[in-house]
PDB file with one MODEL, atoms N, CA, C and O in Angstrom:
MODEL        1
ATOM      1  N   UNK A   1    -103.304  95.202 282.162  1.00  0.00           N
ATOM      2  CA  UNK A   1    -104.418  94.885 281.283  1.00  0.00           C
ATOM      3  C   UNK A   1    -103.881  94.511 279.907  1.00  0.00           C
ATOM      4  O   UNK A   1    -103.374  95.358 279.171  1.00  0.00           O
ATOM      5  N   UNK A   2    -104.017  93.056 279.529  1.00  0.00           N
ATOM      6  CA  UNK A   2    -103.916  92.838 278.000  1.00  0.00           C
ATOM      7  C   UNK A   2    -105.066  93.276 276.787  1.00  0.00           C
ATOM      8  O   UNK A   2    -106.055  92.546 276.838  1.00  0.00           O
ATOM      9  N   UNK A   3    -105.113  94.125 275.916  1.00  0.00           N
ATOM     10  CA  UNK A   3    -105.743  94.099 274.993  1.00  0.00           C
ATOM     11  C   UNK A   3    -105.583  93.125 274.085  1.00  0.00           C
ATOM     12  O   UNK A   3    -104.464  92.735 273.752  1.00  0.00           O
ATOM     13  N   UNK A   4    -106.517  92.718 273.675  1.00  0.00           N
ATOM     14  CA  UNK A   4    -106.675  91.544 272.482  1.00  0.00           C
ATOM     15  C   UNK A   4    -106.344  92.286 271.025  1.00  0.00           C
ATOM     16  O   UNK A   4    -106.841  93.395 270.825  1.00  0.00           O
ATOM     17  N   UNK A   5    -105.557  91.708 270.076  1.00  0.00           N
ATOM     18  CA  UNK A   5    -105.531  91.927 269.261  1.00  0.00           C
ATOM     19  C   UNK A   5    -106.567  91.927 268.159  1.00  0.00           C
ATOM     20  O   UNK A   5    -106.260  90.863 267.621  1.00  0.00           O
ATOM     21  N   UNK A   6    -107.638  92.420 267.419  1.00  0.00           N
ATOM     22  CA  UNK A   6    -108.134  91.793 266.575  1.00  0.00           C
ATOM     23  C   UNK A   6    -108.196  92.825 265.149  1.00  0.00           C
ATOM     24  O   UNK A   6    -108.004  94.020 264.923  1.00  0.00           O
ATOM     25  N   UNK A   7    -108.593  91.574 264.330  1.00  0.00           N
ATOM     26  CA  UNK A   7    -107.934  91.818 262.773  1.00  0.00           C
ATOM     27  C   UNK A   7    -109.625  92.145 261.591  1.00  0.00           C
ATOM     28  O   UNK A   7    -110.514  91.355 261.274  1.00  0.00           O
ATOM     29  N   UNK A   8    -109.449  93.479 261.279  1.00  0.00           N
ATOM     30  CA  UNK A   8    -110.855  93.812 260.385  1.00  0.00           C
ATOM     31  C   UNK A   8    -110.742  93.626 259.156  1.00  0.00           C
ATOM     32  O   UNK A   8    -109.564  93.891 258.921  1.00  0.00           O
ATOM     33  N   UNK A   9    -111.282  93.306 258.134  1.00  0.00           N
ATOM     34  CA  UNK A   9    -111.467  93.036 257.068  1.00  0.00           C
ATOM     35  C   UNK A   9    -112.091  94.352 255.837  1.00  0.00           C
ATOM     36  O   UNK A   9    -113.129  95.014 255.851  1.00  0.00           O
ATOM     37  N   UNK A  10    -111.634  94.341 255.451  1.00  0.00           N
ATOM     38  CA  UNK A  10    -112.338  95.823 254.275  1.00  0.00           C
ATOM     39  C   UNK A  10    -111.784  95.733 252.958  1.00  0.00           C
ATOM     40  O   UNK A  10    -110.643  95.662 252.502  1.00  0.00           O
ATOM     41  N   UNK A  11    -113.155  95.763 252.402  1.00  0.00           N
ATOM     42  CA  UNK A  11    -113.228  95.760 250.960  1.00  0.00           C
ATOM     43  C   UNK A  11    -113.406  97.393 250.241  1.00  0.00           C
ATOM     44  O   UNK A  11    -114.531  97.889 250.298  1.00  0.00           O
ATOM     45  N   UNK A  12    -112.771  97.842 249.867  1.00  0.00           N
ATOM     46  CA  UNK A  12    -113.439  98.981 248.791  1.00  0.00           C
ATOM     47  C   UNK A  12    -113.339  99.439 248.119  1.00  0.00           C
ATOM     48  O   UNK A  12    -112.338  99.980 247.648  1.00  0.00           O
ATOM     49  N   UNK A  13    -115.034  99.374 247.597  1.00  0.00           N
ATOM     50  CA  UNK A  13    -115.224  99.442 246.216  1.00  0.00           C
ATOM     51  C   UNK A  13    -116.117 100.699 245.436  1.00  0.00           C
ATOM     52  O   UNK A  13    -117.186 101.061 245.927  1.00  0.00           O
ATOM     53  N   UNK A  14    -115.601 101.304 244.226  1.00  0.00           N
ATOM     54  CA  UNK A  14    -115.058 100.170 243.234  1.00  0.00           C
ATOM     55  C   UNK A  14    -114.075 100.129 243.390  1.00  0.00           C
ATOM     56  O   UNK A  14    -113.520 101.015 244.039  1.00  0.00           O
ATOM     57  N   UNK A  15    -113.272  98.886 242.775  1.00  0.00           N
ATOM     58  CA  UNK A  15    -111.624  98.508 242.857  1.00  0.00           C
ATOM     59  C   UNK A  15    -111.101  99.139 241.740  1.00  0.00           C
ATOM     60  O   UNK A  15    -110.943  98.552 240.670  1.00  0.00           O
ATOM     61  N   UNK A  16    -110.756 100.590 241.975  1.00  0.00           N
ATOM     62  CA  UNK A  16    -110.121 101.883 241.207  1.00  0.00           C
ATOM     63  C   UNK A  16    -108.765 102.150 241.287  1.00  0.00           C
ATOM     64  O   UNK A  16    -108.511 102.964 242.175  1.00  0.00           O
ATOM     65  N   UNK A  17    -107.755 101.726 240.635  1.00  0.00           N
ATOM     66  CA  UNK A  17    -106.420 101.778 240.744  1.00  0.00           C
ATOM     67  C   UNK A  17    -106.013 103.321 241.582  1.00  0.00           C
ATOM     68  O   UNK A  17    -105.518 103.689 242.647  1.00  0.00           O
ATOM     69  N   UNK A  18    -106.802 104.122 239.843  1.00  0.00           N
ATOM     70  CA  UNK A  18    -106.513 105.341 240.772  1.00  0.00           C
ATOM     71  C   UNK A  18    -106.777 106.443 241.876  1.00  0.00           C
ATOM     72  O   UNK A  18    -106.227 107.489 242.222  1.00  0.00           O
ATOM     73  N   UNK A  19    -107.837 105.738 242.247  1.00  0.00           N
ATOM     74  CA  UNK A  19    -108.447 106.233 243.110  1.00  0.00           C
ATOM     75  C   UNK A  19    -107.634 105.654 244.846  1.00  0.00           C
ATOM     76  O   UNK A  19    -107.458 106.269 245.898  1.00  0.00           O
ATOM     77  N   UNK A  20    -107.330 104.279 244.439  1.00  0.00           N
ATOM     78  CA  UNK A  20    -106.456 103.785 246.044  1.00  0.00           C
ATOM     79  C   UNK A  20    -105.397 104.583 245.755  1.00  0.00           C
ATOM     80  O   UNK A  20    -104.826 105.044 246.744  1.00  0.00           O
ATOM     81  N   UNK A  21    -104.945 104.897 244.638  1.00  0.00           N
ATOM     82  CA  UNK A  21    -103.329 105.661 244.575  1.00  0.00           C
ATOM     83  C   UNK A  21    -103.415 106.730 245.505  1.00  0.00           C
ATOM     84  O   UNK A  21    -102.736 106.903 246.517  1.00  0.00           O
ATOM     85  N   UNK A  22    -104.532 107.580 244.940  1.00  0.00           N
ATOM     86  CA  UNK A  22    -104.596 108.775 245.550  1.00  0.00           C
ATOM     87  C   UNK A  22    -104.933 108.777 247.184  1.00  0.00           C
ATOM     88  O   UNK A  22    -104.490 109.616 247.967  1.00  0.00           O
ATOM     89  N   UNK A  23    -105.935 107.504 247.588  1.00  0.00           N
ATOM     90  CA  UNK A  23    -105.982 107.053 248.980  1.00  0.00           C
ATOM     91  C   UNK A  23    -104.794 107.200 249.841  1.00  0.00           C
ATOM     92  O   UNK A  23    -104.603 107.879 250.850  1.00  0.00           O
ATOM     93  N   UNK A  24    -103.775 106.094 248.943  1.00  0.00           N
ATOM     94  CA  UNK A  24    -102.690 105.609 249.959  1.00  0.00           C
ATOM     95  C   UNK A  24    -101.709 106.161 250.085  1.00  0.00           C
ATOM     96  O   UNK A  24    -100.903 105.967 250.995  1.00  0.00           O
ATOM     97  N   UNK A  25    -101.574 107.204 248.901  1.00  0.00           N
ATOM     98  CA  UNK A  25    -100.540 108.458 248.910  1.00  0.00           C
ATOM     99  C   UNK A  25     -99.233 107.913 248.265  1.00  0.00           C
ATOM    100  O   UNK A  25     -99.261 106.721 247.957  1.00  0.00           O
ATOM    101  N   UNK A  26     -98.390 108.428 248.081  1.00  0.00           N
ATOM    102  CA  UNK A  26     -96.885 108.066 247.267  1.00  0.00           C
ATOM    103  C   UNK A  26     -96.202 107.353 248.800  1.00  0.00           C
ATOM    104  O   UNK A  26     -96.199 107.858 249.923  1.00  0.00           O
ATOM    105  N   UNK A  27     -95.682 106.082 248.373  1.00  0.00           N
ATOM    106  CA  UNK A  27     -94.783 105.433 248.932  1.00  0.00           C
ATOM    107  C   UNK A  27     -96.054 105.429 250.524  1.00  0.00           C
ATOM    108  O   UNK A  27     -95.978 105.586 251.742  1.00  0.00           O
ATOM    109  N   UNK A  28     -96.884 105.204 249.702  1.00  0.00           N
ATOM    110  CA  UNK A  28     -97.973 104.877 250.915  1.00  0.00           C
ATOM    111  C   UNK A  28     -97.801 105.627 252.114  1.00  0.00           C
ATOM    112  O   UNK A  28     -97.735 104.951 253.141  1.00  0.00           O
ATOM    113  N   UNK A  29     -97.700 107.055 252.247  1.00  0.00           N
ATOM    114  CA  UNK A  29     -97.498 107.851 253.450  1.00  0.00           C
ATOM    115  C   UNK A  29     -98.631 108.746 254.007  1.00  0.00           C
ATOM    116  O   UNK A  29     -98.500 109.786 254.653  1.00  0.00           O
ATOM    117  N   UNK A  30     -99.812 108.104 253.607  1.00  0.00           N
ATOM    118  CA  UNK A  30    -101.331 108.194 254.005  1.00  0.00           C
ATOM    119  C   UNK A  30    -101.176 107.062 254.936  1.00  0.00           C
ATOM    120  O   UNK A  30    -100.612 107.265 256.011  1.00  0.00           O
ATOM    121  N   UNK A  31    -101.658 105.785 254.608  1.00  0.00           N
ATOM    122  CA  UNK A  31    -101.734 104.704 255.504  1.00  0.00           C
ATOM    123  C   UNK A  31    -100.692 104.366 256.287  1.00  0.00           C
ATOM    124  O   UNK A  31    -100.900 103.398 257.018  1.00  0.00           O
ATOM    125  N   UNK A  32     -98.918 105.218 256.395  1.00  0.00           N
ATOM    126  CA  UNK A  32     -98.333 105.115 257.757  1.00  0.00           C
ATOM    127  C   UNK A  32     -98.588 106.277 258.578  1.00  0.00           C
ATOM    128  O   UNK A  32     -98.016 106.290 259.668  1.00  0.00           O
ATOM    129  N   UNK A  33     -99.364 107.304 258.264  1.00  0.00           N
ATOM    130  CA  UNK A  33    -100.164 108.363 259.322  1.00  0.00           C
ATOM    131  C   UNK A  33    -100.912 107.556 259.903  1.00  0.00           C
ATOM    132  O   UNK A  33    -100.572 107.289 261.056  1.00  0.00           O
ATOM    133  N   UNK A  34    -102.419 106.740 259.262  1.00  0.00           N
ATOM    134  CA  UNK A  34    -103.446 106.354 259.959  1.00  0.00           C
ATOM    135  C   UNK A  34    -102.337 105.304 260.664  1.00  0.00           C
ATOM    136  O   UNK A  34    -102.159 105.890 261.732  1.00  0.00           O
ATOM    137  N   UNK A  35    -101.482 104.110 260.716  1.00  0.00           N
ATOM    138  CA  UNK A  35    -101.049 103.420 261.151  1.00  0.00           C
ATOM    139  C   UNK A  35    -100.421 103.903 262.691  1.00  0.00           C
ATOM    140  O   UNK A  35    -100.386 103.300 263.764  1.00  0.00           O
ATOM    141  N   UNK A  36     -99.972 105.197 262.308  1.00  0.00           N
ATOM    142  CA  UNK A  36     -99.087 105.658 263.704  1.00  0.00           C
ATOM    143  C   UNK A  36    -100.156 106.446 264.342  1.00  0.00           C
ATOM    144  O   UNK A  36    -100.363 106.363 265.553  1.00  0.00           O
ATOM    145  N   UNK A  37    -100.550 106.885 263.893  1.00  0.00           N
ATOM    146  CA  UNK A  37    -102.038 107.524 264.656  1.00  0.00           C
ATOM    147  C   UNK A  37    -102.913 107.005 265.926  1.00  0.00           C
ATOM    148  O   UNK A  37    -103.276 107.412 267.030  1.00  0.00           O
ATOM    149  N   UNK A  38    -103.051 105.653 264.947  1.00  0.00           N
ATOM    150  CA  UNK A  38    -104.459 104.518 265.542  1.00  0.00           C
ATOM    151  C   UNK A  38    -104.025 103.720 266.052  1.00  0.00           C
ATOM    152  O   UNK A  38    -104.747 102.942 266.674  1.00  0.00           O
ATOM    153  N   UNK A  39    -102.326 103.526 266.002  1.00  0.00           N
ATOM    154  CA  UNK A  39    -101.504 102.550 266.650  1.00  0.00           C
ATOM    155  C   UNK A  39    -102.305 101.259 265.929  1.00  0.00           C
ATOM    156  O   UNK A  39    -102.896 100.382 266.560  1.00  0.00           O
ATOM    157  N   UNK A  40    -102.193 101.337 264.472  1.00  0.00           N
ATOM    158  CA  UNK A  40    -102.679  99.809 263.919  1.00  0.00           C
ATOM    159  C   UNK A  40    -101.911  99.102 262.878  1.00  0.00           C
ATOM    160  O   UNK A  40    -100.951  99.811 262.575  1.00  0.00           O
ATOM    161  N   UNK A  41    -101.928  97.986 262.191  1.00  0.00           N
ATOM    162  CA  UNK A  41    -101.260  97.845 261.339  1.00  0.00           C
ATOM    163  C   UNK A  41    -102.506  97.473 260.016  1.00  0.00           C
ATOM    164  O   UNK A  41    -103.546  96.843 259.826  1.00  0.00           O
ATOM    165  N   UNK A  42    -101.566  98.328 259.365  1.00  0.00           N
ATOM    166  CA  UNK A  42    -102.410  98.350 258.102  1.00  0.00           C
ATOM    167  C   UNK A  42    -102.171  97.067 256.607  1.00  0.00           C
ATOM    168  O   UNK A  42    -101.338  97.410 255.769  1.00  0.00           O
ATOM    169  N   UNK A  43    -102.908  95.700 256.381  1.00  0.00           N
ATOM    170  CA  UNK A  43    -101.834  94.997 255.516  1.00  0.00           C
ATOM    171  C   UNK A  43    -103.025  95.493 254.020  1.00  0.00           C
ATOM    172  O   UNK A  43    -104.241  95.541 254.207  1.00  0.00           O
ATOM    173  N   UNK A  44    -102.445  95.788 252.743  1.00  0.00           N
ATOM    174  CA  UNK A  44    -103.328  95.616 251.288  1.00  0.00           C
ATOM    175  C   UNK A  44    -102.629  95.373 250.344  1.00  0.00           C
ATOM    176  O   UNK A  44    -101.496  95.601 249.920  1.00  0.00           O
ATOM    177  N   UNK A  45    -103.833  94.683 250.003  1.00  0.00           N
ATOM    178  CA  UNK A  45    -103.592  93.991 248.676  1.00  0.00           C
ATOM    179  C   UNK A  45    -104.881  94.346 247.848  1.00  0.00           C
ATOM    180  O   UNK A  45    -106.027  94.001 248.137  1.00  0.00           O
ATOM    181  N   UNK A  46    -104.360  95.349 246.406  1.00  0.00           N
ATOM    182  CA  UNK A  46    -105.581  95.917 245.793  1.00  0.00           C
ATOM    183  C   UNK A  46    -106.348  96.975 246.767  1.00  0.00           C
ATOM    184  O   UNK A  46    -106.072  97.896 247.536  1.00  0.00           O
ATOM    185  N   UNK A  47    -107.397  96.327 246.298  1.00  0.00           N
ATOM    186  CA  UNK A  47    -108.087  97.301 247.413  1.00  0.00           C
ATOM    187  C   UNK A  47    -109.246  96.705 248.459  1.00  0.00           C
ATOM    188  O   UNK A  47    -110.450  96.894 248.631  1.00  0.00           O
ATOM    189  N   UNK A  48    -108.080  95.779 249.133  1.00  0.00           N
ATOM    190  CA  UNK A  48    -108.215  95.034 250.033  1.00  0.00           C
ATOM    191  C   UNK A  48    -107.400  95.142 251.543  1.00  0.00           C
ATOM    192  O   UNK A  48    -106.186  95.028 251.714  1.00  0.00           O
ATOM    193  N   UNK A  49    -108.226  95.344 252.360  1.00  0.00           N
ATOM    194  CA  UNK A  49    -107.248  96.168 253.377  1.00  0.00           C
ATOM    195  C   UNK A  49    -107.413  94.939 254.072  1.00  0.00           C
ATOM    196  O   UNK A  49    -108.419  94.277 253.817  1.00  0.00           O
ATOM    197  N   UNK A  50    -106.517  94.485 254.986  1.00  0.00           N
ATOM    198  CA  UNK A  50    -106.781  93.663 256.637  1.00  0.00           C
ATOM    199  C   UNK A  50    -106.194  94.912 257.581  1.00  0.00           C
ATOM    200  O   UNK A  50    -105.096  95.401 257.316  1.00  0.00           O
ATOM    201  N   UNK A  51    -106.974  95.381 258.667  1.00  0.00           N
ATOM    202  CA  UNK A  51    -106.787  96.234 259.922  1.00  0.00           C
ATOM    203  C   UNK A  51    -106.499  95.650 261.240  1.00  0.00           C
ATOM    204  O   UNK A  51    -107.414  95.350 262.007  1.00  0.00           O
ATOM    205  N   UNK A  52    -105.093  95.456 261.568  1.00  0.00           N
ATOM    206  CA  UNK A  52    -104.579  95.078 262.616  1.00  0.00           C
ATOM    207  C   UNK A  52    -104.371  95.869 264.105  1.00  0.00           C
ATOM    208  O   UNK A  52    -103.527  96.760 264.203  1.00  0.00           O
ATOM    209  N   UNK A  53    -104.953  95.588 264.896  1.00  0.00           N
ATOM    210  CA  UNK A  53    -105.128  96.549 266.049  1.00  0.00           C
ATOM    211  C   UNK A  53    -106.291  95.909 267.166  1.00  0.00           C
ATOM    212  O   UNK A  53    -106.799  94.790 267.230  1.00  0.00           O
ATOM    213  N   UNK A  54    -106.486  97.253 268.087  1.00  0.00           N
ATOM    214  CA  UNK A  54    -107.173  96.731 268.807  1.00  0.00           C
ATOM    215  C   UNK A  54    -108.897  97.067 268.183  1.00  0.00           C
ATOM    216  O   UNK A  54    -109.270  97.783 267.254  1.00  0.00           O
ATOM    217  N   UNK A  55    -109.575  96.316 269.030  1.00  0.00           N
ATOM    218  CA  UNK A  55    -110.838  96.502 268.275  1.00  0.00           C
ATOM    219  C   UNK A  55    -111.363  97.995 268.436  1.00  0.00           C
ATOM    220  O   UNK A  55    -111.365  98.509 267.317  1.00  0.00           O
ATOM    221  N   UNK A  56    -111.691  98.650 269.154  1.00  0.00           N
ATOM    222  CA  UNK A  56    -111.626 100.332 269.041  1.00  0.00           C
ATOM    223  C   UNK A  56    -110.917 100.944 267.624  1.00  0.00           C
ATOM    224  O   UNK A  56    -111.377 101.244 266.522  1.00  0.00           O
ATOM    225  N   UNK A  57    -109.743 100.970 268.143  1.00  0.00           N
ATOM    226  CA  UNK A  57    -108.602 101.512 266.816  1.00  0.00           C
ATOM    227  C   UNK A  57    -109.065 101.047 265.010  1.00  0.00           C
ATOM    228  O   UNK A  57    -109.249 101.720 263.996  1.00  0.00           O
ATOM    229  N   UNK A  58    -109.121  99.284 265.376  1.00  0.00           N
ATOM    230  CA  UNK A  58    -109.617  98.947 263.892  1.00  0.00           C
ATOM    231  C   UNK A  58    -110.376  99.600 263.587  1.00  0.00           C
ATOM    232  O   UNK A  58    -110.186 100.223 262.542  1.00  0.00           O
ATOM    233  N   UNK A  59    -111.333  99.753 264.159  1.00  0.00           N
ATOM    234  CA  UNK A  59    -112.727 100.096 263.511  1.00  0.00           C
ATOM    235  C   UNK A  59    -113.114 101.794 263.154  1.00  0.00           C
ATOM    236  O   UNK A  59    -114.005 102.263 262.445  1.00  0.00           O
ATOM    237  N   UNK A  60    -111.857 102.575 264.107  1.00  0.00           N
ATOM    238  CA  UNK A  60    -112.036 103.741 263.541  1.00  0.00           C
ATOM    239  C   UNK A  60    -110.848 103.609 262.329  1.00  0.00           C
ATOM    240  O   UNK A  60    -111.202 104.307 261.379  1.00  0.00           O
ATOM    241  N   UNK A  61    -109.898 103.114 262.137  1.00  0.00           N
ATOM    242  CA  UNK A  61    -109.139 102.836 260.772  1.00  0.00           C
ATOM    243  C   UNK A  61    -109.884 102.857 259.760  1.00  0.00           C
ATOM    244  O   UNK A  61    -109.861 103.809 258.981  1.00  0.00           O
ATOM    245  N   UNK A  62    -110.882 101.532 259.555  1.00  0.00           N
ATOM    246  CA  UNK A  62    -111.901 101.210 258.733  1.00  0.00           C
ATOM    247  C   UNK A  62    -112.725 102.619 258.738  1.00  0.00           C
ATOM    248  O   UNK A  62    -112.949 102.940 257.571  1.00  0.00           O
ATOM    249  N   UNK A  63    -113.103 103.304 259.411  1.00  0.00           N
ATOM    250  CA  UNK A  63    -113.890 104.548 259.089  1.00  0.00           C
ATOM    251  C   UNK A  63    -113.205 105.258 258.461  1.00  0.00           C
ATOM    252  O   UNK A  63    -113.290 105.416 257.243  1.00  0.00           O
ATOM    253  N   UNK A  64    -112.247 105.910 259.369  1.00  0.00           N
ATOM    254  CA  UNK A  64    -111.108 106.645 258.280  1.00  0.00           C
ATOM    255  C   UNK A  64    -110.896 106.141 257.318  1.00  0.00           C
ATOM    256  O   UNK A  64    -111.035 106.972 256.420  1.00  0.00           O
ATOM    257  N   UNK A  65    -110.527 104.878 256.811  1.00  0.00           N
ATOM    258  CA  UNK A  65    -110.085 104.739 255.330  1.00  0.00           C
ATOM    259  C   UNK A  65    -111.597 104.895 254.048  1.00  0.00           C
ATOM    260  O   UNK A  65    -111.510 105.183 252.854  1.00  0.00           O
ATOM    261  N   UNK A  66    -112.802 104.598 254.816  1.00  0.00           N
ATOM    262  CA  UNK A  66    -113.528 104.685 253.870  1.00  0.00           C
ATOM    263  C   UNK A  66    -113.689 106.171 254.069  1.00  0.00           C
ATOM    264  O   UNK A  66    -112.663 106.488 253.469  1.00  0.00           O
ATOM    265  N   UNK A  67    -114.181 107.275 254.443  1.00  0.00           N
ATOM    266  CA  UNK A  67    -113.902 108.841 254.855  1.00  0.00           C
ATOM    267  C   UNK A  67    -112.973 109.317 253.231  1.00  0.00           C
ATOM    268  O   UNK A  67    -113.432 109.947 252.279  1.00  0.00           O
ATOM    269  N   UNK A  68    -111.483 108.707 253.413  1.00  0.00           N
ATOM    270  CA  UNK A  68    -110.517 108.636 252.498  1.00  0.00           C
ATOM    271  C   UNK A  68    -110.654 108.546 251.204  1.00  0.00           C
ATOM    272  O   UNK A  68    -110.178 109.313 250.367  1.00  0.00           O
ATOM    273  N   UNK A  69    -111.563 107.244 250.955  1.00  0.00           N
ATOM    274  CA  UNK A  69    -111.636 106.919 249.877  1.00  0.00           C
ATOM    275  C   UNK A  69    -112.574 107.842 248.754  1.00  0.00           C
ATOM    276  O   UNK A  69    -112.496 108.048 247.543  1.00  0.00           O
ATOM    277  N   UNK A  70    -113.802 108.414 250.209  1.00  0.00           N
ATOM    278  CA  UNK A  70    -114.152 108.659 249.111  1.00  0.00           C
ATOM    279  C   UNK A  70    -113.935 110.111 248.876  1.00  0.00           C
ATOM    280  O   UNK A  70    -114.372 110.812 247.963  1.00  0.00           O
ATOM    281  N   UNK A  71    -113.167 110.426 249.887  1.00  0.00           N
ATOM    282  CA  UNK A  71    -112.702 112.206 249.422  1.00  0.00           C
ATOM    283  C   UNK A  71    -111.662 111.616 248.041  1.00  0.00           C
ATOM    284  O   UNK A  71    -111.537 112.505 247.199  1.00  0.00           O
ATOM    285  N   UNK A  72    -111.067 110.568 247.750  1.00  0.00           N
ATOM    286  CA  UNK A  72    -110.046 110.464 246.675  1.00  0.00           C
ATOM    287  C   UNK A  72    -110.728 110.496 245.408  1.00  0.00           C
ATOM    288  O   UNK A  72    -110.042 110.331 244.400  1.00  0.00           O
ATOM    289  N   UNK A  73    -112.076 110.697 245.285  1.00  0.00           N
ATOM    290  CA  UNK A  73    -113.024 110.676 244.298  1.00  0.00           C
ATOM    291  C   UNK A  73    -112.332 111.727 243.517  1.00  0.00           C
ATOM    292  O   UNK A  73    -111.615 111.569 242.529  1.00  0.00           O
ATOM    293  N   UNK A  74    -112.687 112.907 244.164  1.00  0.00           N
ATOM    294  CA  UNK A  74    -112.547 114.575 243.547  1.00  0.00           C
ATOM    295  C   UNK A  74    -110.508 114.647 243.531  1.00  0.00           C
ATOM    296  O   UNK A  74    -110.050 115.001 242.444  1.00  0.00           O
ATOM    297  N   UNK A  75    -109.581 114.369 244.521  1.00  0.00           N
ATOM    298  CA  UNK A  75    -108.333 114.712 244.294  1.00  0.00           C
ATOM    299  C   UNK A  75    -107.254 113.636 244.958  1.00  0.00           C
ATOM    300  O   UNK A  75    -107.492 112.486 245.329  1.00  0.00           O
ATOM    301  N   UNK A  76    -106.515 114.063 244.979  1.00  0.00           N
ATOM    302  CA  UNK A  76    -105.287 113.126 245.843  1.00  0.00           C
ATOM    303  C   UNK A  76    -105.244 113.906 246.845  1.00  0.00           C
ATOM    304  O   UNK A  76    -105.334 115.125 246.700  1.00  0.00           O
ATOM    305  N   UNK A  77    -105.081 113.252 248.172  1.00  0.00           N
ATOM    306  CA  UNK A  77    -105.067 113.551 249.878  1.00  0.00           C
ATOM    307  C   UNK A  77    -103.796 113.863 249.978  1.00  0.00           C
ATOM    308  O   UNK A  77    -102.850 113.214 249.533  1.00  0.00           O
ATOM    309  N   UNK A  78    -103.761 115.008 250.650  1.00  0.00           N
ATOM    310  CA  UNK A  78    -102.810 115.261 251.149  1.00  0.00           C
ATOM    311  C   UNK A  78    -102.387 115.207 252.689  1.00  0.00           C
ATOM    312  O   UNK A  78    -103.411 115.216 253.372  1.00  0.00           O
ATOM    313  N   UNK A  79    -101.473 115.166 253.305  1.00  0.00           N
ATOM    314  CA  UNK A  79    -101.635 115.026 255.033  1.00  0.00           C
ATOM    315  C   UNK A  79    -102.108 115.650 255.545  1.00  0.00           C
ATOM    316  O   UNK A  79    -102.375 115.323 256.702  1.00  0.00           O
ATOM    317  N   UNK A  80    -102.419 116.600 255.190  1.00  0.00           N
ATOM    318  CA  UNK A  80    -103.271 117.669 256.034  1.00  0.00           C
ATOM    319  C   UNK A  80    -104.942 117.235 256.031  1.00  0.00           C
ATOM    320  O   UNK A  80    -105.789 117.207 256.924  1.00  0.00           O
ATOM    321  N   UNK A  81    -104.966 116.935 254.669  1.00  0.00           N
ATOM    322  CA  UNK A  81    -106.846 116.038 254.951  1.00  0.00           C
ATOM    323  C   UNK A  81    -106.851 114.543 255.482  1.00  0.00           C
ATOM    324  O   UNK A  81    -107.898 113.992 255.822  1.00  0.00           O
ATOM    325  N   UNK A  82    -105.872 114.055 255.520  1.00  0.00           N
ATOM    326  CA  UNK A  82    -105.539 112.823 256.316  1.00  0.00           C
ATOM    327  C   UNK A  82    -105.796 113.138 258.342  1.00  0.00           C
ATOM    328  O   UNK A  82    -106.639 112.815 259.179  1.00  0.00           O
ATOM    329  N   UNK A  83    -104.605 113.868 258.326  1.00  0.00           N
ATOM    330  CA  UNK A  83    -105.031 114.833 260.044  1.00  0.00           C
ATOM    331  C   UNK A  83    -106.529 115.163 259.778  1.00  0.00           C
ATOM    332  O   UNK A  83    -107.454 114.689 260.439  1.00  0.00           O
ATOM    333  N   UNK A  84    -106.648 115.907 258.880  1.00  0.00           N
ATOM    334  CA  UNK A  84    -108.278 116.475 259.716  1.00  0.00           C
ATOM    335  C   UNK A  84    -109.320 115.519 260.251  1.00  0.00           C
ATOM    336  O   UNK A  84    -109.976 115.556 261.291  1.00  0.00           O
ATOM    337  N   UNK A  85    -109.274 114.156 258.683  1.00  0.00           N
ATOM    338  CA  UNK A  85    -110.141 112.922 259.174  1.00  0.00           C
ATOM    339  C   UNK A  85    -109.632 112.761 260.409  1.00  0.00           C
ATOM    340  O   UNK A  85    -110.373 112.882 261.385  1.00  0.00           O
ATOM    341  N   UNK A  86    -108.444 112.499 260.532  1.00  0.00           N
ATOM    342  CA  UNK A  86    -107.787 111.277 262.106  1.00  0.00           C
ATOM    343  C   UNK A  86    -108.916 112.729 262.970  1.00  0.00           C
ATOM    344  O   UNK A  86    -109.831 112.289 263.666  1.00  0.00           O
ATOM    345  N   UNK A  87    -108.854 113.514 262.924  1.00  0.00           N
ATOM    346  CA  UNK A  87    -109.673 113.949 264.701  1.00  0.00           C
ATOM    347  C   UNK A  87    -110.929 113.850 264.566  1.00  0.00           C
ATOM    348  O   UNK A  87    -111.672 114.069 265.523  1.00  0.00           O
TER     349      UNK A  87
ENDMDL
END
């Protein structure tokens, strides 16, 4: 069975420097959890994500990252609230 690749689009906002900081974690080691997790590839620019994967996977990425974002309101994520979202 081939799965199709397909590619999601996500915007989010507001476009808060520090708020994606705290999202994406130092040396971005938030978004290579969700990446190895969801088996997806994650590409951003700003706070502009493209979600590479299968369509299942994308779309829980895209959940998780907004989940993320907006726990980054109140603090910076740590892996352990990263795991809890992924289940």
């Amino acid at each position: 069975m081939n799965t199709a690749i397909a590619t999601r689009e996500l915007k989010l906002e507001p476009d808060d420097n520090a708020r994606l900081a705290k999202l994406c974690g130092p040396m971005d080691v938030n978004l290579k959890l969700i990446e190895q997790r969801l088996g997806v590839e994650l590409r951003r620019r700003g706070n502009q994500f493209s979600i590479l994967g299968d369509e299942r996977s994308a779309a829980l990425a895209a959940d998780v990252l907004g989940s993320l974002f907006e726990a980054a309101i109140r603090e910076a994520l740590t892996a352990e609230q990263v795991h809890l979202v992924l289940q």
